[in-house]
C-alpha positions, 0 to 999 in steps of 0.5 A: 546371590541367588543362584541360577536354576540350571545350578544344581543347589547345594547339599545340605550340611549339618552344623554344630551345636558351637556354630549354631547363629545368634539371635541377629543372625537367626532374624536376619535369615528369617528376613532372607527366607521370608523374601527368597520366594519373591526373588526365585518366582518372580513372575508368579509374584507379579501375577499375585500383585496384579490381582491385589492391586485390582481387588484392593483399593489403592491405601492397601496397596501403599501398606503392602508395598511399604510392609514389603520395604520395610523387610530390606530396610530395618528402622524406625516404623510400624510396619518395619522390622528392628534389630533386636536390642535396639532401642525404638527411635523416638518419632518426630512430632507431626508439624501442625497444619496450616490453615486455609487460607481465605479467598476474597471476602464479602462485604460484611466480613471486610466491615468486621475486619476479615474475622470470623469462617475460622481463618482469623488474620491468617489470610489477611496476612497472607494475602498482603505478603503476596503483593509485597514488593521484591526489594533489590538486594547485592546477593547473588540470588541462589539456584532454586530462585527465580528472578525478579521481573523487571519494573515499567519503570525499569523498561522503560528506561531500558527501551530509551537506551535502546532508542538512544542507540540506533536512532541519532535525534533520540533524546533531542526530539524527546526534549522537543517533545516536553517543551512542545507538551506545555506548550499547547496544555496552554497551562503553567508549571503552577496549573494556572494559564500560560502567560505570553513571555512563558510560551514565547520561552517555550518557542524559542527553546524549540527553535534553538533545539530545531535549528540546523535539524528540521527536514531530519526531525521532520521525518519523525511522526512526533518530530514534524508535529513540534516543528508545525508548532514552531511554525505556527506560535514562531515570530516571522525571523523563525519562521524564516528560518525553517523555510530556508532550511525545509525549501531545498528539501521539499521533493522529498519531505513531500513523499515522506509519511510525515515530513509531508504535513510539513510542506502544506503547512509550509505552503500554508504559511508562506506568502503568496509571492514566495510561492514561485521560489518554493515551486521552483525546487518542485521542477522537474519532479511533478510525474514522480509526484503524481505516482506516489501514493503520499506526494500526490496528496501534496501536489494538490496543496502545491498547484491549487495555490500556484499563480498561471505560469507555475500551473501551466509549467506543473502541467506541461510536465506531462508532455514529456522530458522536454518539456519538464527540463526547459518549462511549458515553452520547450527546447527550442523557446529561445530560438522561435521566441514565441509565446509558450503553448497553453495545452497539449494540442497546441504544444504538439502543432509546434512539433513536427509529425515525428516527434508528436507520437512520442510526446503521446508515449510519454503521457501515456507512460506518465498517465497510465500508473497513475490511474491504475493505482487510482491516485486521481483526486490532485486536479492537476491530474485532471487537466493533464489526463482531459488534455490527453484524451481530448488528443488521444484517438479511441484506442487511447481513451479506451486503455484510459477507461479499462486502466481506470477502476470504478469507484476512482471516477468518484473521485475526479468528478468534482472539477470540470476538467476531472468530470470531462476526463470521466465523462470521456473514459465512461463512454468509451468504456465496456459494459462490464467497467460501466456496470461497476462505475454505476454500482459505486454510484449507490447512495451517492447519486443525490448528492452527486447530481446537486453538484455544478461539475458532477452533474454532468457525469450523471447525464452522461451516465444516462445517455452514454448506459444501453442497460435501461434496467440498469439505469433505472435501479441505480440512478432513476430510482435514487432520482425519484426518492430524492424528489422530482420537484426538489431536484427541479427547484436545484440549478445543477440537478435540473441539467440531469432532469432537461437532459433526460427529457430533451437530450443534448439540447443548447436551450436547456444545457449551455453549450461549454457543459455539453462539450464535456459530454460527448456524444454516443453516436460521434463516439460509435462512430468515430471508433468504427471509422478507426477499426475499418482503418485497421483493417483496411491498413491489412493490421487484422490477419484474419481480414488478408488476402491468403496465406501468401500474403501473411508470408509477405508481411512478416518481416513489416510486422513489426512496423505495421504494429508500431503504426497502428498503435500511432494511429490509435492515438494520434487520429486528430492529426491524422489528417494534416500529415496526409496533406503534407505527404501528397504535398511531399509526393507531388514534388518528389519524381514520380520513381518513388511510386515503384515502392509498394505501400507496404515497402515504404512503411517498412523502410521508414520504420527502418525495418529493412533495406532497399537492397532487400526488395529485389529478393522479394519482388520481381520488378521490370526496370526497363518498362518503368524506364520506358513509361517513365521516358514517355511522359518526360517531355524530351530534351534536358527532361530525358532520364538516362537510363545507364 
């Protein structure tokens, strides 16, 4: 060991001419001697390599390194230093060096059969080693190895496992699936055509394997596909049998993603007779329906072909749970015996005043998803949504027109009933939701104003727009590049043209198309005719008395809400129930006229009780017991003061 530098060094001692070291001792100690100034100056040693390092290139530097090695490791080598009398190691001989192997040959070398640049067969060899396929062998393979990656094959079989496992129909619906391909390849086993006994064999093995299971494989997007196959290539025994089994289950394959092709094709293939029984199992579940985004594509296909009463049954759905439970004619058809109303209007004239504002609610309730989600091409959403506005006051139709965005009103313009219920949102819309509606009508508005329904909204769309600039970029423009004289020579686009020229005129326009259209002065003026009855009601604060007055009505806030939503969209009635109210007053005694206006309200909202109104208002029995006296005739007639 090399000493410390604070150790003094030892005192050199002389040594015999018998102890004198041998030849390995003596090479050994010129080893130790040539090494002991790296070892006691290690630092200066650094600094001397740092400068050889970077004078010198980086081969000289490798050779210094392994002659500085070679000192402390005596063996074989050029640079290292042998025991004395040590025979040299033989060197082991240099292995040859492979060559290169080629890259991807041109054309000439291919035809020459990969010779010739030096490589010879060696690439080629090479090269169909690499895409050998790994053979599966027992052994175990060992550490330094990696695994073989897995065929498509292999996976595959591994995934129908899996699927095996976590879904039950599996394996059955991959055997209908089979049968189903031959099937409609229309071609045999042998490649040639599909004979009539062979697909009738094919049919019933899909009958047989569907049997019991159809709402359950039709919820698979390639299970549903086999069945409508079946349902379509199937005798009429078959066919039987998957309607009696797909019926009940109906309400709900209709908002599957693929059960629901099922049910129009069901609809399809039923008979029109047997259509009341299959709507049957739709009873009640209309309004669920219409605010689904895949059952309300089906409702098309179930009310389009559906006879007058199942229609008006669908419709009247909409009026309320009532109405939904016990059909269009209600709760109380046994006891009236009448025949069942044929619209909202009339089913609401049947009811009594109190129960009218809550069959609004429940179509507003119904209605008002629906348009927010935009899911208004089913036409028997457009009779329930004219029903309703042709009803509602302007308030109503208004939340409609904002609930409603403005490429939707594309979609329901192409009935009568649907362009009527755009024609009334688009009127009582902002200019904000009319400037929208008009720029989704780009590039459409030739197309549109050919047709017989859609006609009408593009009149009212000129009439209803204060925007002239407006208009005459999105619709007069498009107008003119169609073509003034083709548009003339159309049946409905001459409506839009005699409409412009002459507005509202029965001599050029039928009068049941301009009842779609309604007018822009009634509608201006029947919305402020309902904002002075708010505010003549007190429903506005900033239009009150004072701050005395606020403080009086705020306990009555609550029902002076409620009535004024009633009055927004309930206006037509408006005037039936004040004639039965005076009817009521004339002969009810005239003690009840001491209540104030707003009192009544209250106590009919059931906001407060009468106890109440002493604490409020500071009444003078005894003078109202005196008038009161004084207009009774005497006798019987007197009222008892006590």
């Amino acid at each position: 060991r090399v000493r410390s530098p604070r150790t003094p060094p030892l005192a050199p001692r002389s040594v015999s001419r018998s102890e004198a070291p041998s030849l390995d001792a003596r090479a050994e100690f010129r080893t130790l001697r040539s090494s002991a100034p790296s070892r006691l100056r290690p630092r200066a040693r650094a600094f001397a390599m740092a400068r050889a390092m970077k004078a010198s290139g980086g081969g000289a530097a490798t050779k210094r390194r392994d002659r500085r090695q070679a000192k402390f490791r005596p063996g074989p080598g050029p640079d290292s230093v042998k025991p004395i009398g040590v025979a040299d190691a033989p060197e082991p001989a240099a292995a040859p060096k492979a060559k290169k192997s080629l890259g991807k040959l041109s054309k000439k070398r291919k035809a020459e059969g990969g010779l010739g640049g030096g490589g010879g067969d060696a690439g080629a060899v090479e090269k169909k080693k690499k895409f050998v396929k790994n053979e599966t062998s027992d052994e175990k393979p060992s550490k330094g190895t990696k695994k073989p990656l897995p065929t498509k094959k292999e996976q595959k079989e591994w995934s129908n496992e899996q699927k095996a496992l976590t879904k039950p129909n599996h394996t059955l619906i991959a055997e209908m699936v089979g049968h189903w391909e031959r099937l409609r390849s229309k071609k045999s086993a042998a490649g040639k055509k599909m004979s009539a006994d062979e697909r009738r064999a094919l049919v019933d093995a899909v009958f047989r394997a569907s049997k019991g299971k159809v709402p359950e494989l039709a919820n698979n997007h390639k299970g549903s596909r086999v069945i409508q196959a079946l349902l379509k290539h199937g005798t009429e025994a078959q066919k039987r049998s998957v309607y009696e089994e797909c019926t009940p289950a109906v309400a709900a394959l209709a908002k599957s993603l693929y059960g629901h092709f099922l049910v129009k094709k069901l609809v399809d293939e039923t008979p029109k007779k047997d259509l009341p029984a299959l709507l049957a199992h739709v009873k009640g579940k209309v309004r669920a329906l219409a605010k689904h985004p895949v059952g309300s594509q089906v409702l098309e296909s179930l009310y389009f072909p559906a006879p007058p009463a199942q229609k008006l049954a669908m419709r009247c759905e909409f009026y309320g749970s009532e109405f939904a439970f016990f059909g269009a004619a209600g709760a109380d058809a046994n006891a009236k015996g009448g025949d069942a109303p044929k619209n909202l209007r009339e089913a609401m004239r049947l009811k009594p005043a109190a129960q009218r504002q809550g069959m609004l609610r429940q179509m507003n309730a119904a209605l008002l998803p629906i348009l927010e989600k935009g899911l208004v091409s089913p036409s028997l959403v457009h009779a329930a949504l004219a029903e309703y506005l042709e009803v509602g006051g302007p308030g109503t139709k208004h939340e409609a027109a904002q609930s409603l965005a403005g490429p939707a009103y594309l979609r329901m313009i192409h009935t009568r009933e649907g362009a009527h219920a755009a024609n009334v949102m688009f009127a009582h819309a902002g200019a904000k939701q009319r400037k929208a509606v008009l720029k989704a009508l780009k590039g459409q508005v030739g197309r549109i104003a050919r047709d017989e329904h859609a006609s009408t909204f593009v009149a009212c769309a000129l009439e209803c727009t204060d925007d002239t600039k407006l208009t005459a970029k999105a619709i007069v423009a498009e107008l003119r590049d169609e073509g003034i004289a083709d548009l003339a020579d159309d049946r409905a686009a001459r409506r839009v043209l005699l409409h412009a020229l002459r507005p509202r005129s029965t001599r050029y326009v039928h009068p049941h198309v301009l009842a779609t259209m309604p007018d822009p002065t009634e509608t201006a003026r029947t919305a402020q005719e309902a904002r002075d009855a708010l505010a003549a009601g007190g429903h506005f604060k900033d239009e009150r008395g004072g701050e005395e007055d606020v403080e009086e009505d705020v306990e009555g806030d609550d029902a002076d809400d409620e009535e004024m939503d009633d009055e927004m969209m309930d206006d037509e009635f408006l005037e039936d129930d004040e004639d039965e109210d005076e009817d009521a007053l004339e002969e009810k005694p005239a003690k009840v006229n001491v209540m104030s206006k707003q009192r009544s309200r209250a106590a009919e909202a059931g906001g407060d009780d009468m106890d109440d109104d002493d604490d409020d208002e500071d009444i003078d029995i005894e003078s109202v017991w005196d008038e009161m006296n004084k207009e009774a005739k005497g006798g019987d007639d007197m009222i008892d003061v006590k």
